[in-house]
C-alpha positions as CSV (number, residue, x, y, z in Angstrom):
1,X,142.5,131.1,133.6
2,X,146.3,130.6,133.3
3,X,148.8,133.8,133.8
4,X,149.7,135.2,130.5
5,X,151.8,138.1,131.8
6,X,154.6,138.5,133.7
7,X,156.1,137.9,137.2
8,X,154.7,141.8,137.3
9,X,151.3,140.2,136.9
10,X,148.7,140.8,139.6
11,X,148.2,137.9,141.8
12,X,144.6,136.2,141.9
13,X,145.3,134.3,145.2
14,X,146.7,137.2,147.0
15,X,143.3,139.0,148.7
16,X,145.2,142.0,149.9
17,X,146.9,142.3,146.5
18,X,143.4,141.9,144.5
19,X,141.7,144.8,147.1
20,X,144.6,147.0,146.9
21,X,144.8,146.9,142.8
22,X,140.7,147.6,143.0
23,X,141.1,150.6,145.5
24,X,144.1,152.1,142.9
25,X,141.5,151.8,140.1
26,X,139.5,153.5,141.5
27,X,136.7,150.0,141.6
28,X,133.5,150.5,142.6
29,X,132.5,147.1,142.8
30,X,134.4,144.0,142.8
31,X,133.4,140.5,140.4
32,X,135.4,137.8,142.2
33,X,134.6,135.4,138.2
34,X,135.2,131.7,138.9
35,X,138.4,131.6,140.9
36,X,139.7,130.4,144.4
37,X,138.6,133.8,145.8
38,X,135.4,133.5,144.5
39,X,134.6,131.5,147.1
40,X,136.6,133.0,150.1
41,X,134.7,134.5,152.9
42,X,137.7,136.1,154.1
43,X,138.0,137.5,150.5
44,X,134.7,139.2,150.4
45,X,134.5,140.8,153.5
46,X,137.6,142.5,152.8
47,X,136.3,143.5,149.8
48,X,132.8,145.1,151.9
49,X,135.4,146.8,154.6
50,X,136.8,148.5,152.2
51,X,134.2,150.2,151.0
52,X,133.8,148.2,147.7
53,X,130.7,146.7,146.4
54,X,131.0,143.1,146.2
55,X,129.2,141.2,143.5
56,X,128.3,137.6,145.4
57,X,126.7,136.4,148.1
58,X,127.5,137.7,151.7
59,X,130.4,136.5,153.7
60,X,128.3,134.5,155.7
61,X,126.9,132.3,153.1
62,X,130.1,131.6,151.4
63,X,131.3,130.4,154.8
64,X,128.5,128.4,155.2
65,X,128.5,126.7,152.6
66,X,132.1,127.0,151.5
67,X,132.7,124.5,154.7
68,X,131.7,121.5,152.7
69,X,131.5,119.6,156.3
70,X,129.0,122.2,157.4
71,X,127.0,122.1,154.6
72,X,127.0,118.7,154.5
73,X,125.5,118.9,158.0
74,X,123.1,121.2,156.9
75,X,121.4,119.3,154.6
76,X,121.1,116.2,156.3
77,X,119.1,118.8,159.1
78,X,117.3,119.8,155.9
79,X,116.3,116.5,154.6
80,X,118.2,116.4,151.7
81,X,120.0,113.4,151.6
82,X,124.1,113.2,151.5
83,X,126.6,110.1,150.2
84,X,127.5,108.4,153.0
85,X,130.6,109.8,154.7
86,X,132.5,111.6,157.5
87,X,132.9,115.3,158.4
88,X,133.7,115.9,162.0
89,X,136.5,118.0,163.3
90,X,138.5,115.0,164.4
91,X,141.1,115.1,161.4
92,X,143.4,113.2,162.9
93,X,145.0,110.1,160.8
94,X,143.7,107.4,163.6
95,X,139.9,109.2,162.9
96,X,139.9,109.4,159.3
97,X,140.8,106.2,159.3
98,X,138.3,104.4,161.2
99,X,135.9,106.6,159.2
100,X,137.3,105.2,156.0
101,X,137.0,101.5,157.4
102,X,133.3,102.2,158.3
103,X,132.9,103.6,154.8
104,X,134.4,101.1,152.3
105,X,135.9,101.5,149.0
106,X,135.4,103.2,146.7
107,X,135.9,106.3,148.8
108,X,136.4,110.0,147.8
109,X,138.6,112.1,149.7
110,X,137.3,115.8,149.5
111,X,138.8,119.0,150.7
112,X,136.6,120.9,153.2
113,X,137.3,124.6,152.6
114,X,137.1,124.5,148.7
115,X,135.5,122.5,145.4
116,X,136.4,122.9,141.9
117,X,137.6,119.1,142.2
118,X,141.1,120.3,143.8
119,X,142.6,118.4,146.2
120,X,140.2,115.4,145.7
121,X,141.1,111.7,145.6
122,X,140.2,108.5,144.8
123,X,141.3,105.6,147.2
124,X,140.0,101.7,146.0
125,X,142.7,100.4,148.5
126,X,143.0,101.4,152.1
127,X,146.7,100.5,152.0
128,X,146.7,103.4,149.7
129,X,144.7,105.4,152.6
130,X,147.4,107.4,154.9
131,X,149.5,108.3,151.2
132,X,146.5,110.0,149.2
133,X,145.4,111.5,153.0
134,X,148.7,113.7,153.2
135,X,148.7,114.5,149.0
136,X,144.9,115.6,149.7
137,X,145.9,117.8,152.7
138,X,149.1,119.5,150.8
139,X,147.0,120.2,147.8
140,X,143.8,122.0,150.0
141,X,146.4,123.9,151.7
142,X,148.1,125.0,148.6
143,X,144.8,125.8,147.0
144,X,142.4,127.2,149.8
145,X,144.8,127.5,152.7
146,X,142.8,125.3,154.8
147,X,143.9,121.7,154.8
148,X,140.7,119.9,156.5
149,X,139.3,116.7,154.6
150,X,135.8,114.9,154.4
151,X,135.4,111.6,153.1
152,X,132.5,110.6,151.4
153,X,131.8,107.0,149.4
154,X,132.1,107.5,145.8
155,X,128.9,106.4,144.4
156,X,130.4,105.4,141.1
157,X,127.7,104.7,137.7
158,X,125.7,108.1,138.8
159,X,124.9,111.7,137.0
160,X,126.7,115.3,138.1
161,X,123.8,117.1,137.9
162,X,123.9,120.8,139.3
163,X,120.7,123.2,139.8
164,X,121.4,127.1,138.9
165,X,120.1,129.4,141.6
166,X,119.3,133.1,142.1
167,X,118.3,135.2,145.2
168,X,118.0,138.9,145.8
169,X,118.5,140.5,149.1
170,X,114.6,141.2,149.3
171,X,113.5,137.3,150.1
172,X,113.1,136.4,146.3
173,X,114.1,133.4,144.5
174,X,114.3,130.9,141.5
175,X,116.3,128.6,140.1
176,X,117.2,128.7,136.0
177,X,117.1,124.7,135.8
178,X,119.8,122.0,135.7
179,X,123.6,121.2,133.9
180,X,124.3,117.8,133.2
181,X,128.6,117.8,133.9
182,X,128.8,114.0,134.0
183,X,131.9,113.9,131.8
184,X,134.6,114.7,134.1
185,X,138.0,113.6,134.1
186,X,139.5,113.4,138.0
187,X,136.5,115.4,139.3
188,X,137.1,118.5,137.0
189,X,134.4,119.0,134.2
190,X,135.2,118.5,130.7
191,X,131.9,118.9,128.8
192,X,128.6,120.4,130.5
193,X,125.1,120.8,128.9
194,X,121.8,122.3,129.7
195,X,119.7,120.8,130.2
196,X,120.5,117.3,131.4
197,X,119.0,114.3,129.2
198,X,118.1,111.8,132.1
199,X,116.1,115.0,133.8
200,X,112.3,115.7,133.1
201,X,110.6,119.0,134.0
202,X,109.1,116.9,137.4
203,X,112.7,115.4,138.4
204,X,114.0,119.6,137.4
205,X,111.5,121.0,139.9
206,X,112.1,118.6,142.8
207,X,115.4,119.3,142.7
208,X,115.6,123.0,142.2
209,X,113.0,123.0,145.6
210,X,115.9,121.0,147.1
211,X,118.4,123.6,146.0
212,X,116.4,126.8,146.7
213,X,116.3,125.3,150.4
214,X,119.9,124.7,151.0
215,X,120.6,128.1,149.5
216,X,117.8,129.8,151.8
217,X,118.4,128.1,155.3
218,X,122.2,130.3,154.7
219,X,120.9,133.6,154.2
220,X,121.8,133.5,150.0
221,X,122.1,136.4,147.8
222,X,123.0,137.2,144.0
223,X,124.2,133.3,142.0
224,X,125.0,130.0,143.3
225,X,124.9,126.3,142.2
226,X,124.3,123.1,143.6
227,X,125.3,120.0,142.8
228,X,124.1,116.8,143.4
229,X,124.8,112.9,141.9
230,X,121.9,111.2,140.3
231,X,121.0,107.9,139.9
232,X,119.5,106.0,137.3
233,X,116.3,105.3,139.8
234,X,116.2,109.2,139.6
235,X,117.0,109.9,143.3
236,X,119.8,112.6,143.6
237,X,122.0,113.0,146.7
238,X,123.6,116.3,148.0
239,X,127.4,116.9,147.2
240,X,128.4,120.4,147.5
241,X,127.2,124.0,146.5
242,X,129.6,126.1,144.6
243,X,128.7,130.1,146.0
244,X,130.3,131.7,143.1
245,X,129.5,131.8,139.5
246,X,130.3,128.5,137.8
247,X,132.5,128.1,134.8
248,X,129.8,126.5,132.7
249,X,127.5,129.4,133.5
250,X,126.8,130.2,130.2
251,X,125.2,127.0,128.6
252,X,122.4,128.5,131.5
253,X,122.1,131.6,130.1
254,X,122.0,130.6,126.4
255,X,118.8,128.2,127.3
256,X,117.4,130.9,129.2
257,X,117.9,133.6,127.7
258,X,119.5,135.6,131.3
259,X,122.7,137.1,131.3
260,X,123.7,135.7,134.9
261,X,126.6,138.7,134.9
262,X,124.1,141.5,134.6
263,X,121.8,140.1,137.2
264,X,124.7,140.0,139.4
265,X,125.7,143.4,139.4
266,X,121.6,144.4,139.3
267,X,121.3,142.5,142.9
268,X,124.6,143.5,144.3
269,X,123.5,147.1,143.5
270,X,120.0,146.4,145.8
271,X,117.2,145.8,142.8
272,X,114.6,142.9,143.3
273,X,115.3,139.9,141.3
274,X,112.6,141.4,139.0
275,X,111.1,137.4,138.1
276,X,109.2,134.8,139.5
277,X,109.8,131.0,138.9
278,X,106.8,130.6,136.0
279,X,108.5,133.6,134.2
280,X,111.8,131.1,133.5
281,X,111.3,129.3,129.5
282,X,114.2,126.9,128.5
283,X,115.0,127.5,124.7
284,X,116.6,124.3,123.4
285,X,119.7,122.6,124.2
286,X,123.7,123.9,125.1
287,X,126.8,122.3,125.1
288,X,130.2,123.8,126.6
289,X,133.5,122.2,126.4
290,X,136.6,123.2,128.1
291,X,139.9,124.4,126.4
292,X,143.1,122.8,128.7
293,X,146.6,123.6,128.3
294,X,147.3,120.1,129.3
295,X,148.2,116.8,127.1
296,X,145.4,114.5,127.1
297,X,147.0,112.2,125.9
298,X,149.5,112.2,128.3
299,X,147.7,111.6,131.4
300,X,146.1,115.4,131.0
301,X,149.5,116.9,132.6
302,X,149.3,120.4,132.5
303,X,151.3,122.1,129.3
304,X,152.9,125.1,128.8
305,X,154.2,127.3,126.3
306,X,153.4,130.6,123.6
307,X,149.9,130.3,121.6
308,X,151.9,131.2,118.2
309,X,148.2,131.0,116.1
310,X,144.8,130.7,117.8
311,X,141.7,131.3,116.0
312,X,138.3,130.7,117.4
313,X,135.0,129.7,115.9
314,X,132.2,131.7,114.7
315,X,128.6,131.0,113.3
316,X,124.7,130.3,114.1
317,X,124.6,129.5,118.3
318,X,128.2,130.0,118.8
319,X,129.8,131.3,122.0
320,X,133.5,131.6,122.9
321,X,134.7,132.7,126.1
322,X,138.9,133.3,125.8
323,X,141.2,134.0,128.7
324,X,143.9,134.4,126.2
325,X,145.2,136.1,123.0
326,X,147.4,135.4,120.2
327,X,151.2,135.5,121.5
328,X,150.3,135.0,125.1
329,X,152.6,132.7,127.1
330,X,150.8,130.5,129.3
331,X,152.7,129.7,132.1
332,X,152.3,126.6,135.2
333,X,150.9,129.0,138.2
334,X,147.1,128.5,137.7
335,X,144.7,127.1,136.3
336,X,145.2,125.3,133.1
337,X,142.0,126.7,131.6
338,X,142.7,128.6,128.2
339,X,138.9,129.1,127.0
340,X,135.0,127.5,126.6
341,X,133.4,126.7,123.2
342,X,129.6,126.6,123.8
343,X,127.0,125.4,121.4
344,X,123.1,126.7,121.4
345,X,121.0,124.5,119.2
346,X,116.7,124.3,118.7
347,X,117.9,120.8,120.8
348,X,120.2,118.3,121.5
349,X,121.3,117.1,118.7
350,X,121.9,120.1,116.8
351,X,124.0,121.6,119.8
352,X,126.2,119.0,119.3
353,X,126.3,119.2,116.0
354,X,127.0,123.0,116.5
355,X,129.9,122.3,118.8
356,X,131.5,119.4,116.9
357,X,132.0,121.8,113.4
358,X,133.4,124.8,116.2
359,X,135.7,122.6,117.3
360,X,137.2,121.2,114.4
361,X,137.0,125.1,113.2
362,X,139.3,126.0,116.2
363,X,143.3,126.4,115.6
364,X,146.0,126.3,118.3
365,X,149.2,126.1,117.1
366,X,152.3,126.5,119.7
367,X,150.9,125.2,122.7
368,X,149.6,121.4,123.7
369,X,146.1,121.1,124.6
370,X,143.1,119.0,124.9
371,X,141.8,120.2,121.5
372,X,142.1,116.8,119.9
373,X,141.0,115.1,122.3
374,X,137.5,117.3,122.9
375,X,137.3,117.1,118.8
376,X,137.0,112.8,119.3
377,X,134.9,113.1,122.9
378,X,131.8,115.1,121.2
379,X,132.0,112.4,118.7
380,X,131.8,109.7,120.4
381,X,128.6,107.5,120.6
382,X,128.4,107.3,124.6
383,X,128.4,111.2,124.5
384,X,125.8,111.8,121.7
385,X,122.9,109.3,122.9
386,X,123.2,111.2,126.0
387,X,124.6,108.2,129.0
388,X,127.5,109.6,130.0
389,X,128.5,109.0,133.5
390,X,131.0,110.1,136.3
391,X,133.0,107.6,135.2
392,X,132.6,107.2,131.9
393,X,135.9,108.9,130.3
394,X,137.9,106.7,132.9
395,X,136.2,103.3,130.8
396,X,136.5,104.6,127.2
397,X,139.4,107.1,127.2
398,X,141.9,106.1,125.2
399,X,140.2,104.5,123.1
400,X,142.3,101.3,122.0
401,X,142.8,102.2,118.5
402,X,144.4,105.3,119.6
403,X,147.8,105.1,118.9
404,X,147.0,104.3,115.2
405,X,144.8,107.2,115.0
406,X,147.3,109.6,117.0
407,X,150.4,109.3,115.1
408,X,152.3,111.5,113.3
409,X,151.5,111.3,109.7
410,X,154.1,111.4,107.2
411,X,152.9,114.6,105.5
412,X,153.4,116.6,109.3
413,X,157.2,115.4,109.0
414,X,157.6,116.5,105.1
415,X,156.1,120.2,106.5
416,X,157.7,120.6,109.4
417,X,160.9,119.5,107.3
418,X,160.1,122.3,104.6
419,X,160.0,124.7,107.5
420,X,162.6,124.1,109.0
421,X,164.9,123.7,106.0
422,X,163.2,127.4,105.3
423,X,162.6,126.1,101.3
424,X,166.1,126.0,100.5
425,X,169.2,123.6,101.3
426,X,171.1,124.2,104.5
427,X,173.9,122.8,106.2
428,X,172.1,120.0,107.5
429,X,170.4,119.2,104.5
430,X,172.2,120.1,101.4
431,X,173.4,117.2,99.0
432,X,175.0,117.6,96.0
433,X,172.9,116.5,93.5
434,X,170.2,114.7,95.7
435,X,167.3,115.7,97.5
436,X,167.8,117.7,100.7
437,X,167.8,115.4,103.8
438,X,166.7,116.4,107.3
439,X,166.7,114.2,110.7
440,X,163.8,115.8,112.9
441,X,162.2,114.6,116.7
442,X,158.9,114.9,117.7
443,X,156.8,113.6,120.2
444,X,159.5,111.0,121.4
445,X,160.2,110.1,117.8
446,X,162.9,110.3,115.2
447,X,162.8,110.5,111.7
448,X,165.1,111.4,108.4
449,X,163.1,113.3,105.9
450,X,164.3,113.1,102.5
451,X,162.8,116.3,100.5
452,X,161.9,114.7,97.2
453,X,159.8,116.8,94.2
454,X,156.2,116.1,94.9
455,X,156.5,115.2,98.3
456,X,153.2,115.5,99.6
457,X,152.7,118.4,103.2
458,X,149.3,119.2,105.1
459,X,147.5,121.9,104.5
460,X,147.3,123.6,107.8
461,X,148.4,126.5,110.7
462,X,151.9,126.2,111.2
463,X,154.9,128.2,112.9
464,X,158.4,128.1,113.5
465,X,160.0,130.1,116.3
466,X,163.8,129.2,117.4
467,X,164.5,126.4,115.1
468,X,161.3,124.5,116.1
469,X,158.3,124.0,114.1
470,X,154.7,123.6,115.6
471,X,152.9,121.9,113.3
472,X,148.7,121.3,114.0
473,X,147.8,117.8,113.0
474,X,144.3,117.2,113.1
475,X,143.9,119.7,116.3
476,X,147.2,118.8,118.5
477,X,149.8,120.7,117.9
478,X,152.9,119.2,117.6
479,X,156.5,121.0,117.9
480,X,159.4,118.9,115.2
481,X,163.3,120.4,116.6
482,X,166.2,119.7,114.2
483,X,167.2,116.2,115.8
484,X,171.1,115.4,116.8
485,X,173.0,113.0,114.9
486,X,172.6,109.5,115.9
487,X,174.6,108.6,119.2
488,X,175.8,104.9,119.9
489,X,175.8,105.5,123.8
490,X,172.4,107.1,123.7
491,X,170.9,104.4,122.0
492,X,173.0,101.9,124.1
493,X,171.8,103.7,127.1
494,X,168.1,103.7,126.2
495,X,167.7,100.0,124.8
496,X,169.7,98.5,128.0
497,X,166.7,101.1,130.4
498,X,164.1,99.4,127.5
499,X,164.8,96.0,128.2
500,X,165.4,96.1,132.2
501,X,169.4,95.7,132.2
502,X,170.3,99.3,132.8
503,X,169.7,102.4,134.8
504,X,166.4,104.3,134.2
505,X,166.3,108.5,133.9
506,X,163.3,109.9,135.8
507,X,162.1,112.7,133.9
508,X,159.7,115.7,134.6
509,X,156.5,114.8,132.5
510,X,155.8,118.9,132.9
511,X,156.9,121.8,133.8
512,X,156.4,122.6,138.1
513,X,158.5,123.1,141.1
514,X,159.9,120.0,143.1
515,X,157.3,119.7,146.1
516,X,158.9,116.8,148.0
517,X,161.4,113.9,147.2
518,X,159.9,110.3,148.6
519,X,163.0,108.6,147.8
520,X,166.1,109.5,148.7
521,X,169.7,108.0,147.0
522,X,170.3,104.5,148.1
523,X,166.5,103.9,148.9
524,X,165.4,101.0,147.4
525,X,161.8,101.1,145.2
526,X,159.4,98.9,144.1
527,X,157.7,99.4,140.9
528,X,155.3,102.5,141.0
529,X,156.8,104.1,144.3
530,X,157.1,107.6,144.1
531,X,160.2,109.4,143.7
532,X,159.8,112.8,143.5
533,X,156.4,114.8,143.7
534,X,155.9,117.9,141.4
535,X,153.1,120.3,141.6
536,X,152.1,122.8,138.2
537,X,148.8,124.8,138.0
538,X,147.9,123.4,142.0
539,X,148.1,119.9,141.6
540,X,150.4,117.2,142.1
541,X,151.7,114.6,140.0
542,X,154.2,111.7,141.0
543,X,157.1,110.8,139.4
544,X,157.5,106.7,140.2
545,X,159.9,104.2,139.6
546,X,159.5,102.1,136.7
547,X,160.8,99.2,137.8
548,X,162.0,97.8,141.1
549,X,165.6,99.1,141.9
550,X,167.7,101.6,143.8
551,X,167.9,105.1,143.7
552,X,171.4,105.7,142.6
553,X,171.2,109.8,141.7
554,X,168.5,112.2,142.5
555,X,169.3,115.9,140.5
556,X,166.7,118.2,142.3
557,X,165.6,119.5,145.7
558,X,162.4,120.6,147.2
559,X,161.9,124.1,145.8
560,X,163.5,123.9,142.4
561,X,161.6,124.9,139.5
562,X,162.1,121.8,136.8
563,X,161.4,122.1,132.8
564,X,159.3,119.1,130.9
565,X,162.1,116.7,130.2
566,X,164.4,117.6,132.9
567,X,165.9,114.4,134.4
568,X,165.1,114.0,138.1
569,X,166.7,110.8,139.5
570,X,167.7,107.5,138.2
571,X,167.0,104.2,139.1
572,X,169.1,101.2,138.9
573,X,168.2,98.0,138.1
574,X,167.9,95.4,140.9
């Protein structure tokens, strides 16, 4: 979950920090949740040295299999089968390399000290090799302090399908069945069920005798999940296992009825798992979706900003889990993750159904997130009849009506107007005699309101904090400002960048801090080189050049902290 506090705020990533604040309250035990540390060895044995319970499995195991070379190995030892790839300590350029060209494209680049899909990337052209090699290794070291890769070929049309295990320090074992996290948007998980539709209770038990293995031949204790791809021929291949509680935990719990928390803390504490495998039922069918602060519809960059209104869903089979409150700021340091909506239904369909109505009963006004785009996802037909893919929100997200059905309607302008005018004429827009006039922006748009009787508003959440108006249409909420008069050399400036005859402003598409500039003043660029490189909530983003040009003026350095909209550089025309 993102911060919410603070610079005071105790640091997550910061192992001593996290043992030294559990030793001051007087901790017993220490939950590591879903985090990076959750899956640091390092972490954990701290933890035991200081006399601290720790609720996970042993050091040991999470360095086992938190190398995802090494348990890569592993498996293939085991007889589980593996994509096709490379993990050998050779991580030189000229190695991984000649391991890509012995691969072939598609290929996955893959960080080997952590998971969570950070630091992974996509290369379909080996020109494209040597850049997305030196991203990968800046973003594993940022995130796991560890920068070695594997490479793997991406096996693109298949299922993320994960099995749920549990072991308890006395030998025992079982696993709670199968998640179905196909829909994924650059490798992190959007919407997860349990269980998966294209698994049967045959397909469920050969893989969960594949996952109890893996987990075995490493000495596991307390939960852990892993994941695999599966095809439509119903072979799966070994990708990873996660030694840590997973974020979509509790679809597993609702369909099983175990509260994976509890039996934590029960087998950190030394009790016997207490079940056997024929004593696990599956009651119906969950669904979980993932609350982002980020813009989907803006390339999902991370957002930030104050949560001004939030109100969560209620009802039959209805879970949220909230990181966050009302008035929280939500800041760029971690994890974009603001919450989970989960579903239980008697099956599928009415899980679905349960988690479509919860999502259109959730408000979040003052912040941008993925709320309207969840809203059209569960909707969609691809995601109901159950044959979603790893790559299936790449091929139908956006959707090409979605302009039309994203804009701003007229009625959001007449409220945010009516707010923002505070229901009587101001300085801006009194007229004698006429109805009061305002000229708002929003969303890269401007518009003059004219206030006439009758003028129809929506009926919805709404706030206005320092002359801005957040405004929630249809689940996105959209902040109108008090827009500056019109200005000739502005909208000189900006047709001339429009139509290729004038200088173009780089802008920050989201708040983060400068993490290198590829292109210094006077460098020439081709359309789509990269300027400047930003990172927010552990991952990068590249700011490139529009159009072919030179770099005449670039504003920041390596270190600064940048605001959304802050220009960057410019480029000049060629």
């Amino acid at each position: 979950m993102p911060e919410t506090t603070g610079s005071d705020a105790l640091d997550l990533l910061d192992r001593s920090a996290v043992v030294a604040a559990a030793r001051a309250s007087g901790a017993d035990a220490v939950h590591p949740g879903f985090g990076f540390l959750a899956e640091n060895a390092a972490f954990a044995q701290d933890v035991i040295d200081a006399g601290i319970a720790w609720i996970g499995p042993p050091p040991s195991a999470i360095r086992a299999m938190g190398d995802k070379a090494e348990a890569r190995r592993l498996a293939a030892q085991l007889g589980i089968a593996t994509p096709i790839g490379y993990d050998e300590a050779d991580q030189s350029d000229a190695a991984l390399t000649s391991a890509a060209q012995r691969i072939g494209v598609p290929l996955l680049i893959k960080p080997a000290a952590g998971g969570g899909g950070k630091g992974m990337r996509t290369v379909r052209d080996l020109e494209r090799l040597s850049a997305e090699l030196a991203a990968a290794r800046r973003e594993a070291l940022s995130a796991f302090g560890d920068d070695r890769l594997i490479l793997e070929r991406l096996l693109e049309g298949a299922r993320h399908v994960e099995i749920q295990v549990f072991f308890d320090r006395h030998g025992n074992a079982v696993h709670l069945g199968e998640r179905d996290c196909s829909l994924q948007r650059r490798h992190q998980k959007v919407l997860e069920e349990a269980g998966s539709p294209a698994v049967d209770a045959a397909l469920r038990e050969r893989m969960g005798a594949a996952a109890l293995t893996l987990a075995r031949a490493v000495g596991y204790e307390s939960a852990g999940t892993c994941e695999f791809l599966l095809d439509e021929r119903g072979t799966f291949t070994f990708l990873e296992m996660n030694t840590r509680l997973q974020v979509e935990h509790p679809v597993t719990e609702l369909i099983t009825g175990r509260d994976l928390v509890a039996d934590q803390i029960r087998i950190a504490g030394g009790e016997p798992l207490g079940l056997t495998q024929p004593d696990i039922r599956y009651d119906g069918h969950a669904a979980e979706v993932r609350i982002y602060a980020e813009d989907a519809e803006h390339d999902f960059l991370p957002a930030t900003g104050r949560l001004l209104r939030l109100g969560w869903p209620t009802g039959d089979g209805i879970r949220v889990d909230a990181g966050v409150a009302e008035g929280d700021d939500v800041g760029g340091r971690f994890d974009p993750m603001l919450a989970k909506v989960i579903a239980h239904g008697s099956d599928r369909t009415e899980a679905l159904d349960r988690l479509t109505r919860a999502l259109d009963d959730t408000v979040i006004v003052g912040l941008t997130t993925n709320l309207r785009f969840l809203r059209w996802l569960v909707r969609e037909p691809v995601v109901r009849d159950g044959a979603a893919r790893t790559d299936t929100l790449e091929r139908i997200w956006p959707p090409d009506d979605w302009t039309r059905r994203a804009s701003i309607p007229g009625a959001a302008w007449t409220t945010a107007a009516r707010l923002l005018l505070g229901g009587r004429a101001s300085t801006d827009g009194f007229r004698l005699n006429a109805s009061p006039i305002i000229r708002l922006s929003a969303e890269d748009q401007t518009r003059t309101v004219r206030l006439t009787p009758g003028t129809a508003s929506l009926r919805t959440m709404t706030a206005v904090v320092d002359q801005v108006a957040h405004v929630d249409v249809a689940g996105r909420s959209i902040a109108f400002r008090i827009a500056p008069p019109p200005d000739v050399d502005r909208a000189a400036s900006a047709a001339a960048a429009a139509h290729g005859s004038g200088p173009v402003e780089l802008v920050a598409p989201m708040p983060g801090q400068v993490l290198s500039i590829a292109s210094a003043p006077g460098m020439t660029v081709e359309a789509g080189d990269t300027v400047v490189i930003l990172e927010a909530m552990k991952m990068e983003h590249a700011v490139t050049a529009p159009r072919a040009g030179m770099v005449s003026d670039v504003d920041v350095r390596e270190g600064d902290q940048v605001a959304r909209g802050q220009r960057l550089a410019v480029v000049e025309p060629a």
